[in-house]
C-alpha positions as a Markdown table, in Angstrom:
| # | Residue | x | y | z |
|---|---|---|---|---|
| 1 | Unk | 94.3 | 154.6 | -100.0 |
| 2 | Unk | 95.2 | 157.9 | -98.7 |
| 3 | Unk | 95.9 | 156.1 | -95.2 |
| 4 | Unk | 98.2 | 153.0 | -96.5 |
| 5 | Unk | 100.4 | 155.6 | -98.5 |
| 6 | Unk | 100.8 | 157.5 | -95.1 |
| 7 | Unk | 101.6 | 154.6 | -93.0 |
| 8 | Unk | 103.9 | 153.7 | -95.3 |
| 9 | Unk | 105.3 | 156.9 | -96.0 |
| 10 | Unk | 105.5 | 157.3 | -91.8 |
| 11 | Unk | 107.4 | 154.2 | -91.2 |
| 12 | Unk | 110.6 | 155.4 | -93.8 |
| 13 | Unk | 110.6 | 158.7 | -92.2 |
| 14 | Unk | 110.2 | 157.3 | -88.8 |
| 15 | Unk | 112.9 | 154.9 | -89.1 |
| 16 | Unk | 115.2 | 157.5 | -90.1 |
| 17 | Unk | 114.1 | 159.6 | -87.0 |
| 18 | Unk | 114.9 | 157.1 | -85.0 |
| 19 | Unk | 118.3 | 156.0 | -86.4 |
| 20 | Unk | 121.3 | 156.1 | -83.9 |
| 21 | Unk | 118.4 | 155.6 | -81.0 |
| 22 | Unk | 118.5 | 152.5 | -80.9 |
| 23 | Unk | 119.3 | 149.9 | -78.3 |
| 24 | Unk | 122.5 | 149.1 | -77.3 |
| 25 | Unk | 123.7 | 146.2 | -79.7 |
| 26 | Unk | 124.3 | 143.0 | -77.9 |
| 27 | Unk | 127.7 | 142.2 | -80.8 |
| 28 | Unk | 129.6 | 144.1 | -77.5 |
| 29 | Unk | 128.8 | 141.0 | -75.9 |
| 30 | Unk | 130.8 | 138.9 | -78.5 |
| 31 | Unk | 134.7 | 139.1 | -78.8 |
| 32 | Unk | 136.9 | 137.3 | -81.2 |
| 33 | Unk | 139.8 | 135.7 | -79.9 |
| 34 | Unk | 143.0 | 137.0 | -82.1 |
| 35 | Unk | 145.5 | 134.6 | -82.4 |
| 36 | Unk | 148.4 | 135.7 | -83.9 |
| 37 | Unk | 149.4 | 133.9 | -87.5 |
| 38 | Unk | 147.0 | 133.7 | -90.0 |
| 39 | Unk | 147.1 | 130.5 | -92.1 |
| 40 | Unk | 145.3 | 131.9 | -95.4 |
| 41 | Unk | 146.1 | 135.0 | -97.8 |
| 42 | Unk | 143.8 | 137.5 | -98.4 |
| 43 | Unk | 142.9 | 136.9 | -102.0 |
| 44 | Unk | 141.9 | 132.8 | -100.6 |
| 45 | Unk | 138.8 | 134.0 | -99.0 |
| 46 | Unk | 135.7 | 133.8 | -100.8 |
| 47 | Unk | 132.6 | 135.9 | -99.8 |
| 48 | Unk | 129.7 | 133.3 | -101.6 |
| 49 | Unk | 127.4 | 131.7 | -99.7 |
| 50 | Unk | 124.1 | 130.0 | -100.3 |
| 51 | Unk | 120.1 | 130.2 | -98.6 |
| 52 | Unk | 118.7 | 126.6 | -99.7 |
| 53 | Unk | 119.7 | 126.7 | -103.5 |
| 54 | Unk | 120.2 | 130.6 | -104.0 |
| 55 | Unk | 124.0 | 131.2 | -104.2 |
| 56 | Unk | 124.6 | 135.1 | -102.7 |
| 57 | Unk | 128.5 | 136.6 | -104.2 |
| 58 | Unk | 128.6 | 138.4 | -100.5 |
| 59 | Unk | 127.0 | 137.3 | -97.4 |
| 60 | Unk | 125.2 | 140.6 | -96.7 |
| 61 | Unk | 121.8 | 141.7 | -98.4 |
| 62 | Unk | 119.6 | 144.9 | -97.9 |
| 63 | Unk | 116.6 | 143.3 | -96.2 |
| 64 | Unk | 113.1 | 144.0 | -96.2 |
| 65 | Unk | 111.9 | 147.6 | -95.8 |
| 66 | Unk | 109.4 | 149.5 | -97.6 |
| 67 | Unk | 107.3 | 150.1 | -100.9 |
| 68 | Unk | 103.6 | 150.8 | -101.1 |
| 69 | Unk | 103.4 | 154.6 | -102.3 |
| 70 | Unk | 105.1 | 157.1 | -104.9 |
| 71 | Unk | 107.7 | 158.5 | -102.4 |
| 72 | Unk | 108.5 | 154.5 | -101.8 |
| 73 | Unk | 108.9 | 153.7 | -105.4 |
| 74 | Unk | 111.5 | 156.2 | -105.7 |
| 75 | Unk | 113.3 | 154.6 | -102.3 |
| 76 | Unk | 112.8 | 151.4 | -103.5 |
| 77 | Unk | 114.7 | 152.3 | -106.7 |
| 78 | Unk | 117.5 | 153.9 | -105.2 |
| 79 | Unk | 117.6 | 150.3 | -103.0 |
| 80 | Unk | 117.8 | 148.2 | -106.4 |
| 81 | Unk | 120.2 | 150.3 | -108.7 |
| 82 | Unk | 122.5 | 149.7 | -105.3 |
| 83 | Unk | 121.7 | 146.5 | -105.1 |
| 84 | Unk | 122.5 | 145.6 | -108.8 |
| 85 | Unk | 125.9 | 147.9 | -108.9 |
| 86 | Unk | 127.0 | 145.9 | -105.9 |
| 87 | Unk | 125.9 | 142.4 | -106.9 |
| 88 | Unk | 123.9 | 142.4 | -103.5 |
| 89 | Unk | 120.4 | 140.1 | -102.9 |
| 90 | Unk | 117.9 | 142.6 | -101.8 |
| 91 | Unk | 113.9 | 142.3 | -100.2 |
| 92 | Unk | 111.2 | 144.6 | -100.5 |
| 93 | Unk | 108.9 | 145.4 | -97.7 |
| 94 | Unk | 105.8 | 143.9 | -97.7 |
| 95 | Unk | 103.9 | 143.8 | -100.9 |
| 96 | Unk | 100.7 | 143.6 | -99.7 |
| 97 | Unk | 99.7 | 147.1 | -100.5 |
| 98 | Unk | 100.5 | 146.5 | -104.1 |
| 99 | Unk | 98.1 | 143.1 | -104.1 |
| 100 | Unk | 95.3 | 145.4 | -102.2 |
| 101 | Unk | 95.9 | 148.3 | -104.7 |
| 102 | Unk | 97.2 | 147.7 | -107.8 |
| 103 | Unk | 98.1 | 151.2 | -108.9 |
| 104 | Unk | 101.1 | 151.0 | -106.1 |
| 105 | Unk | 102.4 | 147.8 | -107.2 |
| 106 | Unk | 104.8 | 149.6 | -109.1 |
| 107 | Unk | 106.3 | 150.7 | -106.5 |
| 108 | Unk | 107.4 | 146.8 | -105.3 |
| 109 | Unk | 107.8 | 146.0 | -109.1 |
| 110 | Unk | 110.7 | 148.4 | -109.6 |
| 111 | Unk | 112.9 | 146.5 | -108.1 |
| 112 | Unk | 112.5 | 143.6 | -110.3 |
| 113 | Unk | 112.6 | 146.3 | -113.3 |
| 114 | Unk | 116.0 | 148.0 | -112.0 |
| 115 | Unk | 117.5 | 144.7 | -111.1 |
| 116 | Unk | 117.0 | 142.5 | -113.7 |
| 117 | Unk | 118.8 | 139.7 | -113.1 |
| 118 | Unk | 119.7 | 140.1 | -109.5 |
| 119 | Unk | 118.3 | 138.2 | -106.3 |
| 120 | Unk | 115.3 | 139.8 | -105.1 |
| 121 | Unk | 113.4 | 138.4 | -102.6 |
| 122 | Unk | 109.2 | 139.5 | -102.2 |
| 123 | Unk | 107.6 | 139.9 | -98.6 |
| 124 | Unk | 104.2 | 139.3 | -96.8 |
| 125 | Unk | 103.1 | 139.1 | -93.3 |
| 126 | Unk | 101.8 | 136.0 | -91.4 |
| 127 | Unk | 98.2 | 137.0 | -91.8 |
| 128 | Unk | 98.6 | 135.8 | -95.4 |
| 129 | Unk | 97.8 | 132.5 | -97.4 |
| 130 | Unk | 99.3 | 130.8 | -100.3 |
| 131 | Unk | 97.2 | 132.5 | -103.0 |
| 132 | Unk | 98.8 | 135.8 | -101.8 |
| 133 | Unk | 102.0 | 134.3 | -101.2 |
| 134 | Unk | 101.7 | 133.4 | -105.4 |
| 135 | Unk | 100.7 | 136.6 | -106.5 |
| 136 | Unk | 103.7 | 138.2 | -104.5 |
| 137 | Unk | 106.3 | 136.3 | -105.9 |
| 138 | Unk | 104.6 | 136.7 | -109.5 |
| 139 | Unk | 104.4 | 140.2 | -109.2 |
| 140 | Unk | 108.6 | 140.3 | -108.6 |
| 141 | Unk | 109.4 | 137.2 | -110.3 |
| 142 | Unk | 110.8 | 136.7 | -107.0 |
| 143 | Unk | 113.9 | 134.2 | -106.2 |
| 144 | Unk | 112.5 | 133.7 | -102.8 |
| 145 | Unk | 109.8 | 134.7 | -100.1 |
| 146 | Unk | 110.4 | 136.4 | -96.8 |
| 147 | Unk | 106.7 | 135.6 | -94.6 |
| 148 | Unk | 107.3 | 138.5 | -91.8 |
| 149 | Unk | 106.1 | 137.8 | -88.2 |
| 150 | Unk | 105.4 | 140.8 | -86.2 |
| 151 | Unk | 103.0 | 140.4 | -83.1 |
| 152 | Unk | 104.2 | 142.7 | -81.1 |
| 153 | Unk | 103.8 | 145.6 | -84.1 |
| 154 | Unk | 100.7 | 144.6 | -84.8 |
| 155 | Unk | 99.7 | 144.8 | -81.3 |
| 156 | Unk | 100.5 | 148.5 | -81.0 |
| 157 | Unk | 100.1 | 149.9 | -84.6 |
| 158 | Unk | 96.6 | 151.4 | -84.4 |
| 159 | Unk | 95.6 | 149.9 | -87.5 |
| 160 | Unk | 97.2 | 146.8 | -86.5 |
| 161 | Unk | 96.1 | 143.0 | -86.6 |
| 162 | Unk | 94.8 | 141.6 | -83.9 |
| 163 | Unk | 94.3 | 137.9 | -84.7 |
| 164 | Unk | 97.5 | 135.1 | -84.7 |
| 165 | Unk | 96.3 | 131.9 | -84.5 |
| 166 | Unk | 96.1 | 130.7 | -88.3 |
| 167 | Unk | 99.7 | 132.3 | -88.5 |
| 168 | Unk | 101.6 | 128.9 | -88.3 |
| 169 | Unk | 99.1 | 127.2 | -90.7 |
| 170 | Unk | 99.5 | 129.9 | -93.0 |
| 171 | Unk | 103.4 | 129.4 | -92.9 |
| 172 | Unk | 102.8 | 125.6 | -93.3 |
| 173 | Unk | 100.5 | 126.4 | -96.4 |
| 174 | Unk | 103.3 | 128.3 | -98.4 |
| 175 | Unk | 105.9 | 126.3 | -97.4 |
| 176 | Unk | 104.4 | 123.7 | -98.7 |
| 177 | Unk | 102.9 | 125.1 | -102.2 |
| 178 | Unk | 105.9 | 127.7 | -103.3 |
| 179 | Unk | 108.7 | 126.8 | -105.6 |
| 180 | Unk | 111.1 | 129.4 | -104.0 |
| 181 | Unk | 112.8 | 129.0 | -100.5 |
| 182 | Unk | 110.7 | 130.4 | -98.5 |
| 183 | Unk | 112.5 | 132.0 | -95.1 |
| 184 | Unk | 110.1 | 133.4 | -92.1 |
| 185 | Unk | 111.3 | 136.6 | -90.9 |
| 186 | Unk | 110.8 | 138.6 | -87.1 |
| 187 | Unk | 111.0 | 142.1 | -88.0 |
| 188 | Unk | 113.1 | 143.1 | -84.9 |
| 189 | Unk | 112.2 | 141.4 | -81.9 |
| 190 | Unk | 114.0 | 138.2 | -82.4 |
| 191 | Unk | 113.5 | 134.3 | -82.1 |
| 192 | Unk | 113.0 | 131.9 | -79.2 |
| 193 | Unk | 114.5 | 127.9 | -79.7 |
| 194 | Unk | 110.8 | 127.6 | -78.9 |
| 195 | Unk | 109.4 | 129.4 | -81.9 |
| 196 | Unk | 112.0 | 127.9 | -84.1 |
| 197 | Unk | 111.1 | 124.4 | -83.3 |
| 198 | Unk | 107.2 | 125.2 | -84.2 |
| 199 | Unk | 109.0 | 126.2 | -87.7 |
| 200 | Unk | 110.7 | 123.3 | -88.0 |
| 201 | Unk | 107.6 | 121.3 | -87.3 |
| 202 | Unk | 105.9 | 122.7 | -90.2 |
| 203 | Unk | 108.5 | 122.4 | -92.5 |
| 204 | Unk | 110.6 | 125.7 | -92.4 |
| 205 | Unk | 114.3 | 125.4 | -93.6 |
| 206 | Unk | 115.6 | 129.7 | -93.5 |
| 207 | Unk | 115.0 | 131.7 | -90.9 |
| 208 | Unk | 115.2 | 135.3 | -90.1 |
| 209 | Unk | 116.1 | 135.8 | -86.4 |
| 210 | Unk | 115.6 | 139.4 | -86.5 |
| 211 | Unk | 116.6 | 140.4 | -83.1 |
| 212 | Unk | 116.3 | 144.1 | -81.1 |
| 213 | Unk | 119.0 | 146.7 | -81.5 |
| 214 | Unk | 117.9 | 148.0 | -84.7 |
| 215 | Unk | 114.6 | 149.5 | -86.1 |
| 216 | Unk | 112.0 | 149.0 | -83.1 |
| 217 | Unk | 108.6 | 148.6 | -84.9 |
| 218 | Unk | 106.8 | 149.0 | -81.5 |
| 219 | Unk | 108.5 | 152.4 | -80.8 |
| 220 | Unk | 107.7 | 153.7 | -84.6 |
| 221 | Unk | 103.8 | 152.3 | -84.0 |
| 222 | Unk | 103.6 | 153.8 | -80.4 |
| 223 | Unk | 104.5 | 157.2 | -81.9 |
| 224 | Unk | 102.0 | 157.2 | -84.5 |
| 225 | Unk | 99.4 | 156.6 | -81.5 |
| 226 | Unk | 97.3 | 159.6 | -80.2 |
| 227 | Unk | 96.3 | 157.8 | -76.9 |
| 228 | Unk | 96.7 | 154.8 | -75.1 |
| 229 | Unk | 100.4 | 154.4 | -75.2 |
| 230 | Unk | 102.0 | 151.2 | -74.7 |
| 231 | Unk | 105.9 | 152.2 | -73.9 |
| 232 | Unk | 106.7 | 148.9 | -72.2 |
| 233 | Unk | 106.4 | 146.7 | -75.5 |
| 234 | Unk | 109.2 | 148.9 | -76.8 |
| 235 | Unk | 111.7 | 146.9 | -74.5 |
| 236 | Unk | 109.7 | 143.4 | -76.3 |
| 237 | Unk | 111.9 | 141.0 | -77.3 |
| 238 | Unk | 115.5 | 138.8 | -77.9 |
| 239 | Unk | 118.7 | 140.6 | -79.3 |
| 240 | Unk | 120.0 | 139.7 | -82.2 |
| 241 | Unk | 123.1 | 137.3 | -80.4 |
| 242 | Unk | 121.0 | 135.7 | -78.5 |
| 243 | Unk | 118.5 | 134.9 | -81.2 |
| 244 | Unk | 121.1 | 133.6 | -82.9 |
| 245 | Unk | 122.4 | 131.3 | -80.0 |
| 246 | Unk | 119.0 | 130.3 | -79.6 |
| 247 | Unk | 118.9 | 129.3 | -82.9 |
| 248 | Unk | 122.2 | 127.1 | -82.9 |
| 249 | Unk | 121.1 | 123.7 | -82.0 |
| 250 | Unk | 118.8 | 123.3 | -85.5 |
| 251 | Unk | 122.0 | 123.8 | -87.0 |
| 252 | Unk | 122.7 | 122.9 | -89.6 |
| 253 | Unk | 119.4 | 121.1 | -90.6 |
| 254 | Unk | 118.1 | 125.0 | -91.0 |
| 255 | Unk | 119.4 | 128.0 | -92.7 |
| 256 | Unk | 119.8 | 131.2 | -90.5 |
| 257 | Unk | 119.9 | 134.6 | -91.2 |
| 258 | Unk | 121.0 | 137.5 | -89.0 |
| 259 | Unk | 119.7 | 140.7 | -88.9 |
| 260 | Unk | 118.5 | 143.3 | -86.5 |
| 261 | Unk | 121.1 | 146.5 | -85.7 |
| 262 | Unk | 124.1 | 145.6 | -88.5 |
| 263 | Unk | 125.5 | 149.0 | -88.7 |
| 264 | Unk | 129.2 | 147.6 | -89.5 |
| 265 | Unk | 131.7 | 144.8 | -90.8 |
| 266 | Unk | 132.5 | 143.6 | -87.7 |
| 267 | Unk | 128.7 | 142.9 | -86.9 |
| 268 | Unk | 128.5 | 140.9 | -89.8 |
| 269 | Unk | 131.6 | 138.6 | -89.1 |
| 270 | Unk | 129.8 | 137.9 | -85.5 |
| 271 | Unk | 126.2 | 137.0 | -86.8 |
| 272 | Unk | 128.4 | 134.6 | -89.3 |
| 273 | Unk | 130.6 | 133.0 | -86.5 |
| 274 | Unk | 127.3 | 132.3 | -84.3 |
| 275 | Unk | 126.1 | 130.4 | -87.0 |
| 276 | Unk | 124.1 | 132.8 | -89.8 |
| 277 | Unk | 124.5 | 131.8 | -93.9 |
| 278 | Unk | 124.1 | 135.4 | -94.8 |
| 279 | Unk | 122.9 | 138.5 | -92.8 |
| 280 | Unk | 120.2 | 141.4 | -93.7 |
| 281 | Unk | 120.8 | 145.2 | -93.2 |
| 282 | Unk | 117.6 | 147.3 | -93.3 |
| 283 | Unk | 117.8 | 150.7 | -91.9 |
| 284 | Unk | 121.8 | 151.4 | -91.9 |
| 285 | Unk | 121.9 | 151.3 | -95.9 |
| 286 | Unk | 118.6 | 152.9 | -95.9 |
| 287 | Unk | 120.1 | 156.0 | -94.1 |
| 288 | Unk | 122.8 | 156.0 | -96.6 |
| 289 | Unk | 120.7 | 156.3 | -99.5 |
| 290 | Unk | 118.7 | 158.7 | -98.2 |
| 291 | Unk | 121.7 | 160.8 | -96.6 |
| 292 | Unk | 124.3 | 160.4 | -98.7 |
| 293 | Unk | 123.0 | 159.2 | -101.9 |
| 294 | Unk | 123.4 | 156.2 | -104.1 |
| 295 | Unk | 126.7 | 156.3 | -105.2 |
| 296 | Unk | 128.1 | 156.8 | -101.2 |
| 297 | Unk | 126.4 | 154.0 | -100.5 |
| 298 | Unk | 127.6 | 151.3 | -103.4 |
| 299 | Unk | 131.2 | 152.8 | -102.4 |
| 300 | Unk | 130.4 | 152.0 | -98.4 |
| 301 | Unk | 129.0 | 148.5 | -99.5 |
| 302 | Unk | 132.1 | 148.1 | -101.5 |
| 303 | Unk | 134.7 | 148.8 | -98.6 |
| 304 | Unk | 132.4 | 146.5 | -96.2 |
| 305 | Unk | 133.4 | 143.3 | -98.7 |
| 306 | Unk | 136.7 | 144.3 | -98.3 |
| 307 | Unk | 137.3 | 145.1 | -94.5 |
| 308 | Unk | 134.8 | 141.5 | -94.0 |
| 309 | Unk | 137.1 | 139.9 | -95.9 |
| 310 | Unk | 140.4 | 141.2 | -94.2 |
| 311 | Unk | 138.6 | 139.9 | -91.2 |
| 312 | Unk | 138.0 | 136.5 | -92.5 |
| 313 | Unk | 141.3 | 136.3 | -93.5 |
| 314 | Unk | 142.5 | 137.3 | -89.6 |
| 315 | Unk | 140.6 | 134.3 | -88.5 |
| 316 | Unk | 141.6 | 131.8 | -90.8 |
| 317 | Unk | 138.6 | 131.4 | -92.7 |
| 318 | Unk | 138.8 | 131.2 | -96.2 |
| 319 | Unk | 134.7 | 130.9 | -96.7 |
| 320 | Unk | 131.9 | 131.9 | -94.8 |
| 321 | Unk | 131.1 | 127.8 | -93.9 |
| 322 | Unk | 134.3 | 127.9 | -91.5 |
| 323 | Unk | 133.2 | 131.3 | -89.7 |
| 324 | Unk | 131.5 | 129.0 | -87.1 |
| 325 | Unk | 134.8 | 127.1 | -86.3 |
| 326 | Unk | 136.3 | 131.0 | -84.8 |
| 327 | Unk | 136.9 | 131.3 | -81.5 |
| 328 | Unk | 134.4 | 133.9 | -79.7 |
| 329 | Unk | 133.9 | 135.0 | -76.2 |
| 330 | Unk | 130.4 | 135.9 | -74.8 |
| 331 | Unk | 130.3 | 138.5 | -72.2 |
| 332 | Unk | 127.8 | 140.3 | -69.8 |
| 333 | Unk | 123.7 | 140.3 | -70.9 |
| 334 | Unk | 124.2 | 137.5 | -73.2 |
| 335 | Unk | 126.2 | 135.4 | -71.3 |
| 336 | Unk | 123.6 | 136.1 | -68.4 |
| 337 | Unk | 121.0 | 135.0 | -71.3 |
| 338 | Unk | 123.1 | 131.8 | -72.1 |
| 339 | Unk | 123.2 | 131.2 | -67.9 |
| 340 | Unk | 119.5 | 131.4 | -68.0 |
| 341 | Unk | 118.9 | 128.7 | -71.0 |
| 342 | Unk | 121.4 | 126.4 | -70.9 |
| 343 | Unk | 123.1 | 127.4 | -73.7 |
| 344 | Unk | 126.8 | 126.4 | -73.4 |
| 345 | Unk | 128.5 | 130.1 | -74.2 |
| 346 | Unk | 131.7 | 128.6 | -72.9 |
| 347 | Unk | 132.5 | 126.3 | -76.0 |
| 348 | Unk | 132.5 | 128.9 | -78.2 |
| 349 | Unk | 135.6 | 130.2 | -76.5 |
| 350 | Unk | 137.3 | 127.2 | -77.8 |
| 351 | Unk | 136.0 | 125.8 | -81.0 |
| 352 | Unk | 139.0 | 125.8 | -83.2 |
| 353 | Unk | 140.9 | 123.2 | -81.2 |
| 354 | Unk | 137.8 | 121.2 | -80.4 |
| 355 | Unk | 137.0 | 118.9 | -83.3 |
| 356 | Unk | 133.9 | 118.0 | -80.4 |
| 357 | Unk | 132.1 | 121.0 | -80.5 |
């Protein structure tokens, strides 16, 4: 017991140790093309959009990120009286501490408690099956389920799980039996078209691309290691723009969701334009709760809507549907990337005068 608060406790305070060390974000690779006279007003754009049948009043959410122990609870509170201020959905970390030990449960629960009638979203790993799936979505009356995917974590936490193969007939499993949308999550080292197809195969409609560039799960496990270190894994994985360019040819028969390194507006208007419904922010409005307190961080959440929306309104998009229609040029490592899979990075350049695309 002693162990899982620690671990839980370590991963908060690591994340926040590590904040501003991350990788560089791959959004420098994406710029929009400015043409000149804006064919909407301001107060014509419209921030709603949906995941399956949830409708979200801004297409940002806090995402997934911790619970477990009393320190967590109190985080985990401060997360959900932002959320409900700010009419933001919001995930807890995984809840599978509070199904092992019922006396932390509280500390997923309060979200659900603070946030009444908000969207909250509950959160289990691969290594799960329906029956846990269930009870996690009980225990938060939960709108929808997040199933995390997070080999290369596991692989280097010490404690960590060291058996995958039942992971996509777990997925398939929940999928099948839950009345919620379900949408499988990477925690941070993003998506291949391969893995995505697998998904697809077993019915998976939302997706989570999760790419590198913000909170690295192997760096935060290899710390917590005494010996063996594995440093290499820490460079494991997909940014978050190329995750989500892998991801475009399933659009729009699947739902994607960015995350992975948002710190700003303008990161937000890119993950939409390459194709993402909504997009998560984990760490960035974690170190503003625990910096600067809750009230900084509903007014920082508040002036994102506005300068996302002044953006919006700069490219002619009155809702987040259209953001895909913008014009956006892909530079350096993810052009390379796009090189290197076929991906076609040059029609993006062009996509508001080609009706083909």
């Amino acid at each position: 017991m002693v162990l899982q608060h620690n671990r839980k406790n370590e991963h908060v305070s690591l994340s926040q140790k590590f904040h501003g060390d991350e990788r560089d974000s791959s959004f420098h690779d994406l710029q929009f093309v400015h043409h000149s006279l804006p064919m909407i007003d301001v107060e014509e754009v419209s921030l709603e959009t949906k995941i399956g049948n949830l409708s979200l009043q801004a297409p940002f959410f806090i995402n997934a990120m911790t619970g477990g122990s009393p320190w967590t609870k109190k985080v985990n509170e401060k997360l959900a009286i932002v959320a409900r201020e700010t009419n933001l959905a919001i995930a807890t970390g995984s809840v599978s501490a509070g199904l092992k030990t019922p006396e932390v449960a509280d500390s997923y629960r309060i979200v659900r408690e603070v946030n009444p009638h908000g969207l909250v979203f509950a959160n289990l790993g691969a290594g799960h099956g329906l029956e846990n799936a269930k009870k996690a979505v009980d225990l938060l009356q939960a709108d929808a389920f997040q199933i995390h995917v997070n080999a290369p974590q596991e692989v280097v936490m010490p404690e960590g799980d060291r058996t995958f193969r039942d992971w996509l007939s777990n997925i398939e499993e929940i999928v099948e039996g839950l009345d919620v949308p379900v949408i499988v999550k990477e925690v941070g080292f993003g998506m291949s078209r391969e893995t995505i197809a697998q998904l697809r195969s077993v019915g998976v409609e939302h997706i989570d691309i999760s790419g590198t560039g913000g909170t690295n799960f192997a760096q935060i496990e290899n710390y917590r290691r005494r010996e063996d270190k594995m440093d290499d894994i820490e460079e494991w994985g997909q940014s978050t723009a190329v995750s989500l360019l892998e991801a475009a040819s399933f659009l729009p028969e699947m739902t994607l969701i960015s995350s992975g390194g948002i710190r700003r507006p303008i990161e937000v208007a890119k993950s939409l334009a390459l194709g993402a419904s909504a997009v998560g922010v984990s760490s960035h409005f974690l170190h503003f709760v625990l910096r600067e307190g809750v009230d900084e961080t509903i007014q920082i959440i508040e002036a994102w809507k506005k300068e996302l929306t002044r953006m919006m309104t700069l490219l002619s998009t009155p809702s987040v549907s259209q953001m895909n229609r913008t014009d956006l040029v892909i530079k350096g490592d993810t052009r390379d990337w796009c090189e290197a899979r076929d991906i076609n990075w040059k029609a993006y350049a062009k996509r508001s005068t080609n009706s083909s695309i």
